[in-house]
N, C-alpha and C positions, 0 to 999 in steps of 0.2 A: 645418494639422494633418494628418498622415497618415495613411490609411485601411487599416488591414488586414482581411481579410475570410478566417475560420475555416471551410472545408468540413470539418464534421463537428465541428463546437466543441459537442455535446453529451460530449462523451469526456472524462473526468478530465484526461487529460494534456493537452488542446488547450484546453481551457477554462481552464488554470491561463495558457498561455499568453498566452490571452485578456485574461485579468483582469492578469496581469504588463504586457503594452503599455500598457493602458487606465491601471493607475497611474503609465506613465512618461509620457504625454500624448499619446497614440495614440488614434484614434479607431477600435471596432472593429465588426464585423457576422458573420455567420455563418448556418450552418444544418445541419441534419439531418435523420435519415428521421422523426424523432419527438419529441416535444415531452418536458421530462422534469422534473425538479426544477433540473437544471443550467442547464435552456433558460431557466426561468423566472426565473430567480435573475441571469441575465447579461443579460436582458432587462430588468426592473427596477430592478436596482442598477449596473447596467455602459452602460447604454444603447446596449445590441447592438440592433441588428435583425436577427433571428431568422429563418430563415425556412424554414419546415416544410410540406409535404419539401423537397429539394435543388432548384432550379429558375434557368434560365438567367439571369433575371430579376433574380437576386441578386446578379448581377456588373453592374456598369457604367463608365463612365469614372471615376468618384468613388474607383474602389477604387486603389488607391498598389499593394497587393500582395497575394498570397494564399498561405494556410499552408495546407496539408492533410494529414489523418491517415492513417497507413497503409492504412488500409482503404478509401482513396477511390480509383479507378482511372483511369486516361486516359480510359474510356468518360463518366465522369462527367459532366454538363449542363453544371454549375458551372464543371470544369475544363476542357471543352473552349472553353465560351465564354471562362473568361480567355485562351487562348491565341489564340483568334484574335483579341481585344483587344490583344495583346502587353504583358500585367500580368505581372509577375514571377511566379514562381509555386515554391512552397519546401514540400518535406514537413517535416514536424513536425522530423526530423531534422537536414535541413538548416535550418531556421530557428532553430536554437540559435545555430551560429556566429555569426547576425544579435543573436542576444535576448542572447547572454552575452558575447561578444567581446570585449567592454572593461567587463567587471566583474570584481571579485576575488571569485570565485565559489569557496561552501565546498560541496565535493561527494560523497553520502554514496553507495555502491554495495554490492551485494551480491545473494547469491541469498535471504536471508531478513532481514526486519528493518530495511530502509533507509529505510521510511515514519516507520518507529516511529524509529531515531534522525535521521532529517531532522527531525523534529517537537520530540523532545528537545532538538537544536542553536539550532534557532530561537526554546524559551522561553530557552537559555540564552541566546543574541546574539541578547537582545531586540531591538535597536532595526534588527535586520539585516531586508534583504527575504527573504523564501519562498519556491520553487516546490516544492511537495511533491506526491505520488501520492496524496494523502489525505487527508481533513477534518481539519484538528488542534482538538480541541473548543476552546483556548485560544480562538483567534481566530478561532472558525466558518467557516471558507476553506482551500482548498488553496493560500492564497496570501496575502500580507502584503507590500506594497509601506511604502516607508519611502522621504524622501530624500536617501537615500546612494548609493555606489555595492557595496556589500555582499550578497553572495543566498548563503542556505542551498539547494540543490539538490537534488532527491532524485534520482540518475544512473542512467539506466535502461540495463540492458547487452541486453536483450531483442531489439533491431535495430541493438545497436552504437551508441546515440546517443550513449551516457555519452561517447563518443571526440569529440564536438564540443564538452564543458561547460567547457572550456576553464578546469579546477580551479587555483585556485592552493594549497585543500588537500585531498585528499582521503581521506576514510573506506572503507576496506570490513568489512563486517562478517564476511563467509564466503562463499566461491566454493563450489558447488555446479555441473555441467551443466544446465543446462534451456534454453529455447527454441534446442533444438539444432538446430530446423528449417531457422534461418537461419543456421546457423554451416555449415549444410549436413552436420552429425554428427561436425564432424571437431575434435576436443577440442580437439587442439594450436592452433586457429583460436580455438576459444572459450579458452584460459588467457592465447595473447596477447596477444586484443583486452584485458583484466583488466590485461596487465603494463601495455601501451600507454596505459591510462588514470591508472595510479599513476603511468609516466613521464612524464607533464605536469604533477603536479602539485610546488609546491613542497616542500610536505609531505605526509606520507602517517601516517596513524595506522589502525592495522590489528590485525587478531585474531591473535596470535601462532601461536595454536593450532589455526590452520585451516591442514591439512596444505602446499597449496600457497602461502600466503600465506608461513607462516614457510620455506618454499624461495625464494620471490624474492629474486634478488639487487638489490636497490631499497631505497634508506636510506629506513628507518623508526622510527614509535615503534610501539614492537612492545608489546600488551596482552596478560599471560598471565594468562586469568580463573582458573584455580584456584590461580595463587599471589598474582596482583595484588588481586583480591576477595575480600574474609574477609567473616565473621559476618551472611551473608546470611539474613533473617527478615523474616516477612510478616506487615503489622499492617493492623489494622484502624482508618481513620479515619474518625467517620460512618456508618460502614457500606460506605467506599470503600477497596479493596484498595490498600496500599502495600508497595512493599518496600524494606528499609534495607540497607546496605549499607556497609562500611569499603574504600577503593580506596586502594590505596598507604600513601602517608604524609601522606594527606591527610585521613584523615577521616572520617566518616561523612555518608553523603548518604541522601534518600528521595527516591524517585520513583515517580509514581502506575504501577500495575498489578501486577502479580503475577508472578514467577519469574526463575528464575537468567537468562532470556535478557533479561529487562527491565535486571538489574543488569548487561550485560555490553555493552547498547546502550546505556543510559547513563554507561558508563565510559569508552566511546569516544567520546561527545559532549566528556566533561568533558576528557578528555585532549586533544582537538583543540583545546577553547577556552580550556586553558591554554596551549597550540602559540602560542595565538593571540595569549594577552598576559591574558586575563582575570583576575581577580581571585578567587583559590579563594571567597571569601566570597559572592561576589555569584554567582558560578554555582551552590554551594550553593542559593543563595537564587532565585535564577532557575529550576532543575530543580522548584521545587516550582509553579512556576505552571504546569506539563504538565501537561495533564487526561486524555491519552489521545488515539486518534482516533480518530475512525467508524467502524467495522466492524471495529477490533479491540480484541478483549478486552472487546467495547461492551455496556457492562449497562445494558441495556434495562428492563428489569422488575427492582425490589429488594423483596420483601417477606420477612415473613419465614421463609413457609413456602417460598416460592416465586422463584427470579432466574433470568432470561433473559438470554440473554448472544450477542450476535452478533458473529460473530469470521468475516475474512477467508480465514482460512488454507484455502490449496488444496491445498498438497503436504504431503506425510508430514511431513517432516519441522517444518514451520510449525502442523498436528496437534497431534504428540506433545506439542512441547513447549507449546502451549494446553495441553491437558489435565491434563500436570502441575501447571499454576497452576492450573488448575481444580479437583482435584482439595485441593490447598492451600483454596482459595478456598473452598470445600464444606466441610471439616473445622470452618474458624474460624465459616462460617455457620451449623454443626451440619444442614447437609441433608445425608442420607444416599445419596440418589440421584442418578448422575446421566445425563441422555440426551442421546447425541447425535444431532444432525440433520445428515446430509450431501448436500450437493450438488454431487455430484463434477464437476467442470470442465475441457471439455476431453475428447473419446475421446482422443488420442494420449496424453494425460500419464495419464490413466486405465492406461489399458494399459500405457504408459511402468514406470509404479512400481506394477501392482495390489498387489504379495507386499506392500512396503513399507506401502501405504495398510491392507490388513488387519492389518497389525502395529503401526501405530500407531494404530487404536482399543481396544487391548488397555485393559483395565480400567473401561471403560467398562457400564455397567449395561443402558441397551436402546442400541439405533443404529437409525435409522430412515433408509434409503435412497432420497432422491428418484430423478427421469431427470438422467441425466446433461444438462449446460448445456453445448452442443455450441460457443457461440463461433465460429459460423461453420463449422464442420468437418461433414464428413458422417459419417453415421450409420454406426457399428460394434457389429454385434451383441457382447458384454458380462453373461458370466454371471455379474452382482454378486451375487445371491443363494449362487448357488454358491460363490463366490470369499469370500466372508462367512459361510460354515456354520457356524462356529463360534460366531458374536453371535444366531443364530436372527433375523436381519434383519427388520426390517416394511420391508417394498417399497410405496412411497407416491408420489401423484402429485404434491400440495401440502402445504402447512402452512400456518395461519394464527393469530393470536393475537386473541382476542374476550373480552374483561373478564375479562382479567389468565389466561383458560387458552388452552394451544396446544392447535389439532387440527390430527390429522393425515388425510388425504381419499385417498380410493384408490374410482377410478369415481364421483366425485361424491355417496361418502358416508363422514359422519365414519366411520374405521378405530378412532381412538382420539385420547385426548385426555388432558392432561397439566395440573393444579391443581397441583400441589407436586414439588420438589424441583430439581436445579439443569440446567436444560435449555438447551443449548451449538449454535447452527448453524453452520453450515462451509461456505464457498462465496463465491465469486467472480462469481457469476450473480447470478438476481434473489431468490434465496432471503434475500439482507437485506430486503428489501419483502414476504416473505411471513410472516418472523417477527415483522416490525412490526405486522403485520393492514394493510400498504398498497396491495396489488396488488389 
């Protein structure tokens, strides 16, 4: 049995890859600077050994190979003992070619949305494996091993990996710029890594209506949500937001969560897994077992004066359109308020899009401003209060939630605190563990 060993396998994306070898009969090990819900979860159900913090001691001859995550450097303990072992040694990126290479990998990309429909694809091709960016509630894992030779993918374009996934079909939801750091800024670099990855795949099902998608010249099935999507309407089941939907000539479908972007990521699930051979009925019937995933659109607290809702989105535009469903969501709940909690992420993308960020909490009732969650980047002075004049911002250190109310802490005393009405956090940091009450 072969040994792979994860520098830095607390991380979403290393840990899926973690749990993905281990169900193909890998044996695996890892570590980090810090112990975390991931550490412990792959430590007891994966039979990792874990080892916190990073330390020489964790490489030995037993290890066959080692994955490492962007963030890990030559200086590393870990990495430099693999190599003077002469252990293969493969960044996350490069370790695709290895993990996907001879699978018929279904692969979903985009600058918004691609968790949310990787997660959709994979209630519909049930019996398929998973790598996803994100909890899918269905199956409590960023990951779903099956044995076949089948993997739903979620394609990350952020350092170019999506170009190893080695798609035989591939999804994009919508191309937007961002992590233009490593395109080095220069567009023409970031649209054709986008083309290069639809040109691997056999098929390609895409957003008609995202400006450069429908310019590609790359055979497609092309999705135009406002003529393909009719009689979109948000119901309530339980007290769990759905929304229904008519796509084509096929039907009416429901699937859990709220808004025009939910029906438009499940239209492209569905249409890829008719691409696929699927059976309209059973993916019908498949889309309903999608429960959502952790940290979006993730309602936390349901009462009835009172629902908490933590939501990943960090860019404007991933925002706006939260809010509108939220917004929805509030009407059918009859709560008339609603606040949002931000935790901007990132100085560069902060500054990147401020005008944008203060235009997409427009309608919103209070907005409560953490520090920004810097991600490694140094410190940029940021006059969010200024740049936010017009919301009258409360400027806040923490949040926390303690028998069913949030407070909000500014100098290590509560600022204010929130019992009733529909209160929404935003952020990519650790602001989901502060709205849980788990930090």
């Amino acid at each position: 049995m072969k040994k792979v060993h994860f520098i830095g396998i607390g991380g979403i994306g290393l840990s899926a890859l973690a749990k993905f070898l281990y169900g193909q009969g890998y044996k695996i090990s890892g570590s980090d600077i810090r112990q975390s819900e991931i550490t412990n979860d792959l430590a007891t159900n994966y039979g990792a050994k874990v080892t916190i913090p990073h330390h020489e001691d964790a490489i030995d001859d037993s290890v066959d190979m080692v994955i490492y995550s962007a963030a890990v450097r030559p200086t590393n303990v870990e990495y430099k003992q693999a190599k003077e072992l002469g252990i293969e040694l493969l960044s996350r990126k490069e370790a695709l070619k290895f993990i996907l290479g001879d699978k018929e990998v279904y692969a979903v990309g985009g600058a918004h949305g691609k968790s949310t429909t990787s997660a959709m694809l994979s209630s519909i091709m049930a019996n398929s494996n998973a790598l996803i960016g994100a909890i899918s509630k269905e199956f409590g894992s960023n990951v779903r091993t099956n044995k076949n030779n089948t993997v739903v993918f979620e394609a990350d374009e952020s350092d170019g990996s999506f170009l190893n996934s080695n798609p035989y079909l591939a999804i994009v939801t919508n191309v937007e710029p961002e992590h233009m750091e490593y395109y080095e800024y220069d567009e023409e670099r970031f649209y054709n890594a986008y083309k290069g990855f639809m040109d691997l795949a056999n098929i390609c099902v895409i957003n008609g209506e995202d400006e450069f998608l429908d310019s590609v010249n790359i055979p497609a099935i092309k999705l135009y949500p406002s003529e393909d999507i009719k009689y979109i309407e948000f119901v309530l089941h339980e007290g769990e937001p759905y929304t229904k939907f008519a796509l084509l000539d096929y039907g009416f479908f429901e699937v859990f969560g709220f808004g025009d972007h939910i029906a438009l990521d499940a239209a492209l699930a569905i249409l890829a897994a008719i691409e696929l051979g699927k059976d309209v009925e059973e993916i019908r019937a498949n889309l309903r077992n999608y429960k959502g995933i952790k940290k979006r659109f993730d309602i936390i607290q349901n009462l009835e004066h009172s629902v908490i809702i933590d939501d990943y989105a960090h860019h404007p535009t991933e925002i706006k359109a939260t809010l509108n469903a939220i917004d929805e969501y509030a009407k059918l709940k009859n709560l008339n308020k609603v606040i949002a909690i931000w935790q901007p992420h990132k100085y560069s993308r902060t500054i990147d899009n401020l005008h944008t960020f203060v235009e997409s909490f427009e309608g919103v009732d209070e907005l409560v401003i953490l520090p920004i969650w810097s991600a490694g980047e140094l410190p940029v002075e940021i006059d969010l209060k200024g740049a936010f004049s017009r919301y009258n911002p409360i400027m806040a250190d923490s949040v926390t939630k303690e028998d069913c109310i949030v407070k909000i802490f500014k100098d290590n005393h509560t600022l204010k605190q929130y019992e009733e009405g529909l209160i929404v956090a935003f952020g990519a940091g650790d602001i989901t563990y502060q709205i849980r009450g788990e930090h």
